[in-house]
N, C-alpha and C positions, 0 to 999 in steps of 0.2 A: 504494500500500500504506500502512494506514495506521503509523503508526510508535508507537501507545498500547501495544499488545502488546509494546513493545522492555524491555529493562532498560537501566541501566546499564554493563553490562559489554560493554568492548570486545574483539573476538577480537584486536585485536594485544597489549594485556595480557595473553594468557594466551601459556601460551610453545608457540604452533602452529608445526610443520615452515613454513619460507617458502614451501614450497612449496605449502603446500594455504591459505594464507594468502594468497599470488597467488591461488587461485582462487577466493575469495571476494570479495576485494577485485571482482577480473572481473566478478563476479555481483552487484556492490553491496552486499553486506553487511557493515556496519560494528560492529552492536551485535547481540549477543546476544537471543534471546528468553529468558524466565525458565526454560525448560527447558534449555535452552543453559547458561544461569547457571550453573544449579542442578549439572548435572550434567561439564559440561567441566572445571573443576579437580583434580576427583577422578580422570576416564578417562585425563587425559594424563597420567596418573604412574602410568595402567596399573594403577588399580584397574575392578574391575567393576565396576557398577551393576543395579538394575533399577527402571527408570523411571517413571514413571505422567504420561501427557500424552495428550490428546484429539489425534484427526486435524488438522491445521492450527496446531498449535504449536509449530513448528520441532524436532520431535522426529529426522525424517529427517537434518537437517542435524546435531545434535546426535551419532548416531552414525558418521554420514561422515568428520568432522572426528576423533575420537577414533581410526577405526579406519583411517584414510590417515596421521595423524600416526604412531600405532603401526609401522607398516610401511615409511614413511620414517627414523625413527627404530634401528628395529631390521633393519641388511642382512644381508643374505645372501650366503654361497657366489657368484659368477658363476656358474657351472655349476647351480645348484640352480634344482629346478624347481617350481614353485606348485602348486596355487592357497595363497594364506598366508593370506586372509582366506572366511567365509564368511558370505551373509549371507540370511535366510532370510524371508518372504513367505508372507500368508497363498493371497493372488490372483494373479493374472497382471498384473494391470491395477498393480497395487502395486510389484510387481519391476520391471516395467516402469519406473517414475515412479522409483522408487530407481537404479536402473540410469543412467538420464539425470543423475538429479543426481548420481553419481557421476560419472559423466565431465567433467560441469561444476566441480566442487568440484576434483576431482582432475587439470584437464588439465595442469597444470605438472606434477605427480610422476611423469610417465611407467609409471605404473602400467597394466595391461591389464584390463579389466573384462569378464566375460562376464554375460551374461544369458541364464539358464534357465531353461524352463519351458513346457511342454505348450500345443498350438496352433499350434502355428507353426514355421518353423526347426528341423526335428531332425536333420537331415545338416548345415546351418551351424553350431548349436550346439554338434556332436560333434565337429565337426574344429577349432574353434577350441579347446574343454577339451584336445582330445590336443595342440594345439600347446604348452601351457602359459598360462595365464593368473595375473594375481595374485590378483583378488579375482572370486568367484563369485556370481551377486546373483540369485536363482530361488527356486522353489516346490518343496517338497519332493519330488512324484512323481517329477519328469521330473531330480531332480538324484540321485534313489533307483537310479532307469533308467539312466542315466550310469555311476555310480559302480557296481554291480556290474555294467558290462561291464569294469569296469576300465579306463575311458578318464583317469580322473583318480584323486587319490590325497586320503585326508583326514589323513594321516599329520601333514601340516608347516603344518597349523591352526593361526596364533597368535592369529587375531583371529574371534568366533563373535557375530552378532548376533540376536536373533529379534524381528522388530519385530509388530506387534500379538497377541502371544501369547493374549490371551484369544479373538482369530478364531480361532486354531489348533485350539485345544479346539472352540469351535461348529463347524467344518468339519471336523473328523475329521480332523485331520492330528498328532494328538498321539504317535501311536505312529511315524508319521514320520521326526516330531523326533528320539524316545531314537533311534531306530533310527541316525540320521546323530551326533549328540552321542557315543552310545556309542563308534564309531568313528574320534572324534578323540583327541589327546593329551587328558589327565586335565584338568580345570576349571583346576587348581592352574597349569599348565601355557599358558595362555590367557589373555584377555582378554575378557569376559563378558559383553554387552551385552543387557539384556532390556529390551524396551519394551512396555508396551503401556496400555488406554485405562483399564483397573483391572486393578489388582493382586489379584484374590481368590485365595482359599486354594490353587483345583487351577494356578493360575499360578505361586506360590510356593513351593511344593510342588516344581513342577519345577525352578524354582530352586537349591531346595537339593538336589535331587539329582543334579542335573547340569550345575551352571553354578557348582560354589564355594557356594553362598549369597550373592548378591551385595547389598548393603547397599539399602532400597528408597529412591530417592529421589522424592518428589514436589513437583509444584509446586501449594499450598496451593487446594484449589477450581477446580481446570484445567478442568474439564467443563461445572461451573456458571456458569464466567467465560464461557464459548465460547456458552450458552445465553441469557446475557444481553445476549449483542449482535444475539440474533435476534428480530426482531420477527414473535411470534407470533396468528395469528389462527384463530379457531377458527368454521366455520358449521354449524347443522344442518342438512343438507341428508337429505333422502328417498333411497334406492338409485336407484329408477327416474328420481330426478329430477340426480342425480349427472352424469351427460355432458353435459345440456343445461348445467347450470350453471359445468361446467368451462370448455367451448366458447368461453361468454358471457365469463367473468371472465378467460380471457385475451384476448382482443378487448380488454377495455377496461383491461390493463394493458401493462408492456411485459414480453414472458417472453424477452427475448433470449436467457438463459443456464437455460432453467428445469428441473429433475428431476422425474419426477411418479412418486411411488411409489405399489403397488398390492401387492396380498398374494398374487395368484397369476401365475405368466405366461399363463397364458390371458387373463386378466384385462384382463391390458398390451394382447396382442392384437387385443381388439377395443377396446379404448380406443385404440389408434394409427390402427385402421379406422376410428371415427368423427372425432377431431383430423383428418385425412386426408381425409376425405369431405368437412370442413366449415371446410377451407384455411388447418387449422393444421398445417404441416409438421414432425411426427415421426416419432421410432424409433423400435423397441422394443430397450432392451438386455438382452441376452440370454444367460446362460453358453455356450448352445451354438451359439451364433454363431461360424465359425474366426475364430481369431484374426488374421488379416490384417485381417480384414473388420471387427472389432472395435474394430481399431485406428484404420482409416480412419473411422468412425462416429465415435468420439471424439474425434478430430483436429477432424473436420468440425462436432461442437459444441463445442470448446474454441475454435476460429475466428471463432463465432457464425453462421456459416453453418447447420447444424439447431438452431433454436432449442429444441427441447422433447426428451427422452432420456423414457422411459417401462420404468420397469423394478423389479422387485422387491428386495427385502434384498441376499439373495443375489448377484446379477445385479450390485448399485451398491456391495457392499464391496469397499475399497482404494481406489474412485476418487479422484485425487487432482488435483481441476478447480480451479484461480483464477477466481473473480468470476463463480462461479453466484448469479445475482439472487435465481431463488425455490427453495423446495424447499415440494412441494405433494403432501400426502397425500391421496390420492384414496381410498385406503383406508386408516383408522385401523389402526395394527401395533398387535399384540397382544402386543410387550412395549415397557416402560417405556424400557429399555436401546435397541431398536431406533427409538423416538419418538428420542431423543437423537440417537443415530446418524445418522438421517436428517436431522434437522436441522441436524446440524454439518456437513453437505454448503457449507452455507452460512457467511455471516460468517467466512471463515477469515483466517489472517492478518492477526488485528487488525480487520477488516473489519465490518462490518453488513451483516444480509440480513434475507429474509424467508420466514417458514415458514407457507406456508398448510392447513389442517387440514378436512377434508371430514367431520363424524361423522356415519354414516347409520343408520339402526333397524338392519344388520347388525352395524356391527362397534364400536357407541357402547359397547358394557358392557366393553372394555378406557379408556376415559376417565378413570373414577377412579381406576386405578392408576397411569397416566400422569403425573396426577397429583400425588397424592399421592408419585408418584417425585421431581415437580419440587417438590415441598413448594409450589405455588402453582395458579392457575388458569390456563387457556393464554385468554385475551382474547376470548370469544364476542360476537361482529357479528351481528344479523338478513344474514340474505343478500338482497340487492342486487335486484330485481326483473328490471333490467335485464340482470343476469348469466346470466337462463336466455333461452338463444336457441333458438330452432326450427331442428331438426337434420333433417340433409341424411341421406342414406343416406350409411350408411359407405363407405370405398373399403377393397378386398380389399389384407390385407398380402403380401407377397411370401411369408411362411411358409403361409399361407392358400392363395393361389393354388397354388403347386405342390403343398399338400395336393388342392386343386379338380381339379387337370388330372392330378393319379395315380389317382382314380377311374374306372372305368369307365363308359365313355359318355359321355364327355366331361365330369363333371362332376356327372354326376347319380349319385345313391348309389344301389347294386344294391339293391337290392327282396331282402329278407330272406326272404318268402314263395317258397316251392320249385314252380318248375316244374309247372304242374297241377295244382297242391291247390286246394282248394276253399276259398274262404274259411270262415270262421266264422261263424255267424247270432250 
């Protein structure tokens, strides 16, 4: 990891619980990232915040630390029963990666951590909440599901966090939020923690209406900073000429860790049928993959074991992968905001990566917004001769096939023309 991204500030200067300071110490972290900085002096004396930090800026760490101290600090009743903190998630995949570092950060303070959220686990889930827990780490639906069966209580809420709030809003989960916020003790009442990757008006907004107004803090060009450790290249390539050249240019790079985004899941589809056919081993990541099965797909490329993930916006927010090599647009996104996104897949943690960019006569006229977002040009290359390879027939994806074999007649689509009619001249 690199250590350029650190600040100055050390977490034992700052006056953390010893006990979520053992768990750091555990985990190797000695310094501060500038979101860290920025924003720990202020939560551990239990003021709010709302934060502004791009994915891979130690922002997770940032409200773990605030909201374990909190709860170490502030005991309770023996007989009283949880959950006392709650912490809230755009994705599954997100809660999940918060979830883990929470038990890491926090395995000294003997705190109980559950993890909610649709996919997986809903009779484990339900009977760990009725057992009592302290801190709740999940996705709004399935923690909405819970909570009016009355399995838990949001009553004795001190500590409320919502980490990337601007996802909230794009995924429809805003009415959600009030829905579970309304139901806690008043803002005044709480500990307020708002993260997310921009602070715009309909995020602040809900701020002040239900979190206190918590003061915004930012770290000065976080997004921009995170952009300039990616080395960007941009080719024009043709639609129809796109998979052979994909093919070819990972052959002759190394894609150990690579993301390859696309704009629709069909799309992924048969982009993993040709990689597949022509003995580049990929997935397709996919929302409505179960989640067991989602989990092990990810595991299996965080490992380096599936070198390539193929999957849309949607499908790849919240991932939260260390030492993804490339991040490769197979299809230009049509917004500015989602180019960023995707790119920041990469170079996290102070790190350097590489973002390769596919513009084809489809989807080039989102280009200059792009842009014009990054106030620069993203670095256009003639494309490589050698990167277009003569392609193999694709191989059928596993969602493919058992589309093929639920057909009738093994495979072959029923003939739309009715029984004895007569064709058409």
């Amino acid at each position: 990891m690199s250590e350029t991204h650190l600040s100055e500030q050390r977490f034992t200067d700052l006056p953390v619980h010893d006990a979520v300071l053992d768990g750091l110490d555990e985990l190797g972290l000695t310094y501060c990232t500038p979101i860290q900085a920025a924003t720990l002096p202020r939560t551990l004396q239990g003021e709010g915040i709302a934060g502004e930090a791009q994915t891979g800026t130690g922002k997770t760490a940032a409200f773990l630390v605030a909201t374990l101290h909190h709860l170490m600090t502030h005991p309770v009743e023996e007989d009283a029963v949880g959950p006392w903190a709650i912490i809230l998630a755009p994705t599954r995949e997100l809660a999940a990666q918060i979830h883990r570092d929470a038990e890491q950060i926090g395995a000294f303070t003997g705190l109980e951590f559950a993890a909610v959220y649709g996919g997986t686990g809903y009779e484990t889930q339900r009977e760990q909440l009725r057992a009592g827990v302290d801190v709740v780490i999940g996705t709004p639906g399935r923690i909405i599901d819970f909570y009016k069966q009355k399995v838990f209580s949001l009553e004795r809420i001190e500590v409320v966090v919502l980490d990337e709030a601007d996802r909230m809003f794009d995924l429809g989960f805003i009415d959600d939020i009030r829905y579970l916020l309304r139901r806690m003790p008043p803002a005044a009442e709480r500990l307020n923690l708002l993260f997310s990757a921009t602070l715009s008006y309909r995020v602040m907004e809900l701020a002040w209406e239900h979190m206190g107004d918590p003061p915004r803090v930012a770290v000065e060009d976080a997004g921009q900073r995170t952009v300039e450790r990616v080395r960007q290249t941009l080719y024009h390539v043709s639609k129809e000429d796109k998979t052979s050249f994909l093919v070819g240019m990972l052959r002759h790079i190394d894609p150990r860790r690579s993301l390859v985004f696309v704009n629709t899941k069909r799309a992924a589809e048969r982009l993993v049928g040709y990689l597949s056919g022509n003995g580049i081993e990929a997935a397709v990541l996919s929302g409505d993959i179960p989640q067991d099965k989602r989990e092990q797909l990810l595991e299996r490329f965080r490992s380096g074991e599936l070198p390539v993930l193929v999957g849309t916006d949607v499908a790849a927010r919240g991932l939260h992968i260390e030492d993804v090599s490339h991040v490769i647009n197979f299809d230009l996104p049509q917004s500015p905001e989602d180019y960023v996104h995707r790119i920041g897949r990469t170079a996290r943690a102070g790190e350097s990566g590489d973002a390769v960019t596919l513009a084809c006569d489809e989807y080039v006229f989102s280009l200059p917004d792009i842009e014009a977002y990054l106030e620069e040009k993203i670095p256009s290359q003639r494309p490589p001769a050698e990167y277009f390879a003569e392609l193999a027939a694709p191989k059928a994806t596993p969602r493919a096939q058992r589309s093929k074999d639920r057909r009738p007649g093994g495979g072959k689509r029923p003939s739309r023309r009715r029984s004895g009619a007569r064709p058409a001249r």
